[in-house]
C-alpha positions, 0 to 999 in steps of 0.5 A: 827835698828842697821844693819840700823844706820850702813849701813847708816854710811856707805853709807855716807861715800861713799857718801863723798868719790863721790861712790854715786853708791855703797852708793845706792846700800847699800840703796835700799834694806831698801828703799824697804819697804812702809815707808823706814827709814827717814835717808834712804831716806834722804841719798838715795835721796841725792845719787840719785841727785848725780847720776843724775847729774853724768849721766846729766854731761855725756850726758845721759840724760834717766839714768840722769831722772831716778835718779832724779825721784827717788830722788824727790819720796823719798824727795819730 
């Protein structure tokens, strides 16, 4: 559990540095499971919405859903 705690420090602090794509990154493989950590999901959910509105801003709106579809399935 401690390799977990860490990781999502550390992608939290990416997430307040704006690198929600290497935040996710981090995230994914412990989402993975049926039942990812709640502090996983919370984060990666969060990442995702960013990313979803980083890719909205840009005007691609296929990459802009897909975040948001993810984001919604881990924080529903």
């Amino acid at each position: 559990m401690a390799g977990v705690a860490a990781t999502v420090e550390r992608a939290r602090a990416l997430c307040r540095q704006g690198r929600f794509a290497e935040a996710r990154a981090l995230l994914e493989p412990l989402a993975a499971g049926a039942e990812p950590d709640r502090r996983v999901a919370a984060l990666l959910g969060e990442a995702c919405l960013r990313l979803g509105d980083v890719a909205a801003r840009a005007g691609n709106a296929a990459a802009a859903l897909e975040c948001y579809a993810r984001s919604i399935a881990l924080r529903p």
